[in-house]
N, C-alpha and C positions, 0 to 999 in steps of 0.2 A: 504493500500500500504506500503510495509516494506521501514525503510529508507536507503537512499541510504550512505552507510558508506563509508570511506577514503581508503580502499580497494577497493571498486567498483571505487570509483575515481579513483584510480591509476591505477587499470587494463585496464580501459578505455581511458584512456590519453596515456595506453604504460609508464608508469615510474616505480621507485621506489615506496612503501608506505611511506618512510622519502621525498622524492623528492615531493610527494605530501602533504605531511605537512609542508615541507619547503614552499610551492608556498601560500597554504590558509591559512599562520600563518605569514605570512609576513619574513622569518628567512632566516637562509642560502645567499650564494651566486648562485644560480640557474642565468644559460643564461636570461636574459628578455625574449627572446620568450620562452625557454620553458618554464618558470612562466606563461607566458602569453598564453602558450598552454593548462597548466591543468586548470588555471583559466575559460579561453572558456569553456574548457569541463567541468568543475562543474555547471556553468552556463546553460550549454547544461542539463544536466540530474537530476540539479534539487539538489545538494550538498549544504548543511547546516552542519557547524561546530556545533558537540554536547555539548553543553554546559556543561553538566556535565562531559563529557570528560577534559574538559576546566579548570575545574576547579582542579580539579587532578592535572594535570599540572601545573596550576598555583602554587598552594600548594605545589609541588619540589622545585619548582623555589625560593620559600623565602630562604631569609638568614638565614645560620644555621639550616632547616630543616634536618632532620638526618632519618626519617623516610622512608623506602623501598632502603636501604644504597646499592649501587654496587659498588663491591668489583673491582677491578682491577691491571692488572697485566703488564709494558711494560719487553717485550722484543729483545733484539736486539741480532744480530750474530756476531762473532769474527772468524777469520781466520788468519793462517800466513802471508796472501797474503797479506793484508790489515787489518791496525787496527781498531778499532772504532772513531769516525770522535767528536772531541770534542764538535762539536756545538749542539749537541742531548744533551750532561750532562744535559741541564736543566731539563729533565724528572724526576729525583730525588731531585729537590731541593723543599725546603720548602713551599717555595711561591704558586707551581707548586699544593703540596696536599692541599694549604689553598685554590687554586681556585676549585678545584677537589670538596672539602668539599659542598661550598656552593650550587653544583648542587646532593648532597647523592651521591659522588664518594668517593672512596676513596681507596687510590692505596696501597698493599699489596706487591704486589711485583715489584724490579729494578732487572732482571735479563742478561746478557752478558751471551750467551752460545755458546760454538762451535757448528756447521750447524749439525754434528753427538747428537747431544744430542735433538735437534728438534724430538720426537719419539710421536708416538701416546701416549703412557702410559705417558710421560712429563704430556700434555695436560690434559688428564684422570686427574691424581693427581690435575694438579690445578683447577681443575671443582670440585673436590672433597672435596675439598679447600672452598669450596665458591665464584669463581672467577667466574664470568659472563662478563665482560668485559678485551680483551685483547688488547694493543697498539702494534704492529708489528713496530719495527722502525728498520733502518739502516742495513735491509734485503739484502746481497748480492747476493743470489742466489735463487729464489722462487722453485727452483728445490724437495728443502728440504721439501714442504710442499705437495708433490705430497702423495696422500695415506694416508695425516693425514685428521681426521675428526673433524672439529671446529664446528659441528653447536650447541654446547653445549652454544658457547659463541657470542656475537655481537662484532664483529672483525673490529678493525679502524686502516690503516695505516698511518702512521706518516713520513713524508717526504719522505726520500730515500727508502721507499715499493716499490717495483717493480709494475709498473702496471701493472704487468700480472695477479699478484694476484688477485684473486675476491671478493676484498672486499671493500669499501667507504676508501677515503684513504683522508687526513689533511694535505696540505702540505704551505709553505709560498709560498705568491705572490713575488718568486724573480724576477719576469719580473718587475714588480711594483717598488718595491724597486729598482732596477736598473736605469729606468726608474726618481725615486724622485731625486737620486743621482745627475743623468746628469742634469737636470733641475737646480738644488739648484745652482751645478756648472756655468753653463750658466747664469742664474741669475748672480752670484756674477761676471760677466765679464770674465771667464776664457775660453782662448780660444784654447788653446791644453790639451787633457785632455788624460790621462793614467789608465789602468785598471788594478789593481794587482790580481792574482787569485790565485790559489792555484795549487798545483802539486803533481801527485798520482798515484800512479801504474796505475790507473782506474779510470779515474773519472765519478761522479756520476748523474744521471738524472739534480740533483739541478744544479750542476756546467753548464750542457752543457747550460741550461736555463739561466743560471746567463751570458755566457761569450754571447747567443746568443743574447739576450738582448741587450748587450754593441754593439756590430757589427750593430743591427738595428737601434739602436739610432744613430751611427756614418754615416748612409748610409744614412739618412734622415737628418741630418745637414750636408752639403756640406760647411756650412762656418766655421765649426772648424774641427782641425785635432785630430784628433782620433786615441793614438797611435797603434801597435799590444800588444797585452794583456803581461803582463808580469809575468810569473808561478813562484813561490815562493814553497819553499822546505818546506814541514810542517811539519822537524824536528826541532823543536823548543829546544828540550831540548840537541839538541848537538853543542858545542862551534864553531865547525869549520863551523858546517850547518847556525849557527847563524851569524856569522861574514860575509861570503858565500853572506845569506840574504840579509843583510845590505848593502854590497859592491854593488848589483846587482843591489839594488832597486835603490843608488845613479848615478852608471851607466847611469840606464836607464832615468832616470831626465834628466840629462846632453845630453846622445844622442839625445833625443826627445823634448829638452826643453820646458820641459813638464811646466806649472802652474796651473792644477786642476787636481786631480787622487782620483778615487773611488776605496778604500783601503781594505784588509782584515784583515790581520794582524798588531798588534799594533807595535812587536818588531822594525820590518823595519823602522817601522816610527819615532819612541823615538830614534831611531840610526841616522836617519834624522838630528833629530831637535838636537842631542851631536855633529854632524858634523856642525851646522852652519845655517840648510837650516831653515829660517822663513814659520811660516805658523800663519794664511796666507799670510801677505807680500810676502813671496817666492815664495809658493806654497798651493792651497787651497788643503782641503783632506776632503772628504766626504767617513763617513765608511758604507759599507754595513748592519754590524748587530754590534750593541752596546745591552747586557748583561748585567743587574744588578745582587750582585752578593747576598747571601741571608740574607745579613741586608739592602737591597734593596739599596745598594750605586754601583757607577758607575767605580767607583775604579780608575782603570788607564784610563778607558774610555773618563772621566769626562771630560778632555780639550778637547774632538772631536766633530764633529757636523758629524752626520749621522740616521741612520734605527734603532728604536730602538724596542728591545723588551720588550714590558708593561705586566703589567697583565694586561690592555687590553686585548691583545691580548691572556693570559690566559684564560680570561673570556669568550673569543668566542671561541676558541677551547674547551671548554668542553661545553658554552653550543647550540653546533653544536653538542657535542657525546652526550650530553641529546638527542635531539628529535632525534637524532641514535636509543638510547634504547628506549625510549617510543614510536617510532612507527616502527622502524624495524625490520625485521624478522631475529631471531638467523641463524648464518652460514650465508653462501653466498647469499649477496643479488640479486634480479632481475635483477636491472639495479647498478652496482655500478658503484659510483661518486666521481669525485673530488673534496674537497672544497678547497681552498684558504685563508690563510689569510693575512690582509695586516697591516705591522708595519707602527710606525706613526716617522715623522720626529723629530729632537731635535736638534735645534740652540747648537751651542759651538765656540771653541774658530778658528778652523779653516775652515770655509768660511763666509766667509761675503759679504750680500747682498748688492749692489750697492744702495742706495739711490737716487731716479729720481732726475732731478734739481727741484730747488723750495723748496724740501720736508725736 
């Protein structure tokens, strides 16, 4: 009787083949049921992990193996409309190739290209390259990829990928992180709380998530008020838009008296704290996403408490695109999927948790 392989599994569950090696490797973030669907079904027809397969695998997995190396390439799109969104930079930083390394990635190219330059022969060339693996990040318009042919390479989107694209796409748990924020807040006693967001020609899948997030939390606490969100101008680097910033963000304190705000940007806030306003005494601030920068220091971050990104969380995004390539099929997957990742929280100098009596 021939044995029944991870293909037949997945065919027979209806999933992906990475979907199905996510479920009987214990990995990934997969729904409970459906883990709990393909599980039934191996169960059902008789599915035994190949051990020699196993061990292959395993042998990627050590540190510093450099052995069956994929090359890899992100790229992202630039348009007049809209610039490129600074919270993707990390894709080029140091850190980002030393976690790469550890699973034989290793990333050749950072490229920003205008949507016209997106061409079937681009792609050709970096196949030609040696590039087997591509990251798609801060894709505006999937329109572009109409008529190109990827199945050269195992294709993962990175955040703001459009999902219409057909491909397994890595984006953060910003429901989550939202979700930490408000909590940390409530915890620390704070009972009007303020949301600062960002403001953009267009905003992006991430954002509508992030602000709907804050809305949901606020409808299910009826006992604290919950201001309306407050959009901040992300030009940073012009003096008037910066002062602009500042003015608005203190504005909206005052109008809302506001004491807990889940924050984006830093400037607003250091503008805050030159005017006067204590944190937390005044005002607790919980940041969305805190950055290390690449001698792993936290820089101006350092006095905040919020979402931070780890090489943790390095760690799981590549090795989530590991068992991408070692059990996915190049070009468009069957079923693709969404993974999620979630940043971990980091006490600092502005919220502070309430101490029970007694304690």
């Amino acid at each position: 009787m021939a044995r029944v392989t991870l293909r037949n599994l997945a065919e027979r569950a209806g999933v992906s083949v990475s979907a199905a090696s996510h479920a009987v490797n214990g990995t990934g973030t997969l729904a409970l049921a459906t883990r709990e669907k393909i599980l039934t079904k191996a169960r059902e027809i008789g599915y035994v992990r190949d051990p020699a397969l196993s061990k292959i695998a395993a042998e990627r997995f050590q540190r510093g193996v450099a052995s069956n190396v994929v090359f890899a390439a992100f790229i992202r799109t630039l348009s007049v409309v809209t610039p490129p969104r600074d919270y993707l930079a990390w894709v080029s930083d140091a850190r980002v190739a030393e976690a790469a390394k550890k699973y034989s990635i290793e990333i050749r190219k950072s490229e920003t290209l205008r949507p016209e330059q997106l061409t079937q022969s681009y792609f050709d060339r970096l196949a030609d390259q040696g590039i087997e693996l591509l990251f798609l990040t801060d894709l505006e318009n999937p329109e572009v990829f109409k008529g190109i042919n990827l199945s050269r390479f195992v294709v993962v989107g990175i955040e703001d990928t459009p999902s219409s694209l057909p491909y397994h796409r890595i984006e953060v748990d910003w429901g989550y992180a939202v979700r930490l924020c408000f909590e940390k807040l409530k915890k620390a006693g704070a009972q009007r709380i303020g949301f600062q967001t960002r403001l953009e020609v267009a905003s992006s899948p991430q954002d509508r998530i992030r602000l709907g997030a804050y809305l949901s939390e606020g409808a299910v606490n009826p006992s604290l008020y919950c201001a309306p969100p407050l959009s901040i101008d992300v030009g940073m680097g012009d003096p008037v838009r910066r002062a602009a910033n500042r003015k608005n963000l203190r504005k909206y304190l005052e109008e809302h008296r506001l004491d807990g705000l889940i924050g984006w940007f830093l400037d607003p806030l250091y503008g805050l704290r030159e005017g006067g306003v204590r944190m937390p005494e005044d005002l607790q601030v919980a940041l969305l996403l805190m950055r290390k920068d690449k001698a792993g220091s936290l820089g101006h971050y350092a006095p905040f408490s919020g979402v931070l990104q780890s090489d943790e969380t390095l760690d799981t995004l590549f090795r989530t695109v590991f068992n991408m390539i070692t059990h996915s099929e190049r070009g468009e997957p069957e079923l693709p999927m969404t993974f999620r990742l979630r940043h971990r929280w980091r006490d600092g100098e502005t919220v502070t948790i309430q101490k029970e009596a007694g304690v």
